[in-house]
Structure formats: C-alpha cells, structure tokens
C-alpha angles and dihedrals in degrees: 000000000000086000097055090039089062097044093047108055095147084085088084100048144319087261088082105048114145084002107146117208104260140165124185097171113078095184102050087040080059102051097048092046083054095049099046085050089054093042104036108020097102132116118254111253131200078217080068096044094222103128124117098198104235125189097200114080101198080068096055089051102060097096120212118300133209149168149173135235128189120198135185107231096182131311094298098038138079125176126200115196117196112191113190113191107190117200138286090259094047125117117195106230138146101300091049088054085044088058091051090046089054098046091050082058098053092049086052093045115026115097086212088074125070119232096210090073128086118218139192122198116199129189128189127183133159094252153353149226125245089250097054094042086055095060099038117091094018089111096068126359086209092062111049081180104060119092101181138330133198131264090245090041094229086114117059118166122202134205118199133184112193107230084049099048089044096042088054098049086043084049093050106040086045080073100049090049092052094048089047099037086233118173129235116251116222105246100228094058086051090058097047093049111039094020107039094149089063118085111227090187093062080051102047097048081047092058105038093053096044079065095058 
C-alpha cells in the first residue's frame, strides 16, 4: 500500500500528477520524522476508542506508515506534504484529531520549522468514529475531506477515510474515461508491470479470503 501511494500522488489531487516523492532537505525531513514519532507513535486502547475489531491477523499486525513529499509550487513556494496511514485496526477518533492539532501547533511554533513553507498534512485511516466524522469536513462544505486549515492558510489538515478517498477518485476518473474513451487495465498486469516487488499472489490470496 505505501508503494503504490507514493507512486500514485495524483490521489490527492491532480496537482501532483507524475510528482515523485522527493526530499532534498535532511534537517527538516528530520524534524518532521521526530515530531510524527512524539506525536503518533501510541498504542491503540479500547479506553480511545479507537479499535476496528479485525479477525486477520495479517491485517493486525501492518503498523502505522508515513512519508513525506516535498513540491515546488513556483519560485517563492514550497509545499511539504505529510501522509500518515494508520493501520488497518485503527480507528480515527479524538485522540487521533488531537495529534494532528498538536502537530499543526508545533509547525507553527516551532522555530525548527520554517514559516515560509506550506504544509498539508494529510491522515487516512479505514474508518472513523462518530465523533471524528462530526468534525471532518465543518471547514469548508465543498471539501468533505478538510479538517481544519490556518488563518494564513500555510497549514491545511486532511482527514481521509479510505472507501471515500478511493469511490471519488473512481467517480472522477470514470468521467474522464468516459470523455477520452480510455480503456480499463487488468489489475493484475498493473501490478506486474509497475509494481513487480510486490507480490500479487500473496494479494490476491489476502483478498479473496477477506471475502470469505
């Protein structure tokens, strides 16, 4: 999942088609890298709330992911984008939302962090709490997927859940298909060809039996 994320920007918008994931800068990479350890490195709680009960247990045990991408916006702009994909098991709930708060604070406050950057933060996760669910998308009705965003709008936080994220871009590129009269690509040749270090076997065998 991480692989094809990085690969596949474009999820996020069309801003980042053919955008590799790149970072030029070590010490801010290193920063950030500190600061989503401090802030997201917990174990989930039934105290939280924030457990989707999972029978696999291949599934249980993928941890967190993250990365970072860094993208020229024009000669005076620099965009940092920091996707967090929590586990499988992970329910986004109020303590994940208070992470993201806080890590909102330190980039503004932090004088590690240079205020001349703009930043998105972005979090996915399979699922969330009614809680959760009642503060995402309040910022802007256009945008189900903000969460909040800064005064000065440098900051912009994103909440994602996966089936969401996945049926709008199907929606989307469905009309495009149909505009360009494009033709659909069996998955498994995809994976074979862009994604040959993964096995599609092992997926495959995942999938058919979580339908079971």
């Amino acid at each position: 999942l991480h692989k094809i994320i990085e690969k596949n920007l474009w999820i996020f918008g069309e801003q980042y088609n053919d955008t590799p994931v790149l970072f030029s800068d070590k010490s801010l990479k290193n920063n950030l890298t500190a600061l989503r350890k401090e802030l997201f490195d917990y174990e989930l709680s039934e105290k939280d709330e924030n457990i989707i009960d999972i029978e696999d247990n291949n599934l249980k045990n993928i941890t967190d992911l993250f990365f970072f991408n860094e993208k020229i916006l024009d000669t005076q702009k620099q965009e940092v984008m920091v996707v967090e994909l929590k586990r499988p098991s992970c329910k986004i709930n109020q303590k994940e939302l208070n992470q993201l708060d806080r890590y909102k604070f330190n980039l503004e406050k932090n004088a590690k962090f240079s205020k001349e950057i703009y930043f998105k933060l972005i979090l996915i996760s399979s699922d969330f709490s009614d809680f959760a669910a009642s503060k995402i998308g309040t910022q802007d009705k256009s945008n189900p997927f903000l969460y909040d965003i800064t005064k000065d709008k440098k900051i912009e936080l994103y909440v994602y859940k996966w089936s969401e994220l996945i049926h709008s871009n199907k929606r989307r590129l469905s009309y495009l298909s149909n505009i360009l009269k494009t033709k659909d690509r069996d998955i498994k040749d995809v994976f074979e060809k862009d994604y040959p270090d993964i096995a599609i076997s092992d997926l495959v065998s995942t999938f058919a039996n979580s339908k079971k």
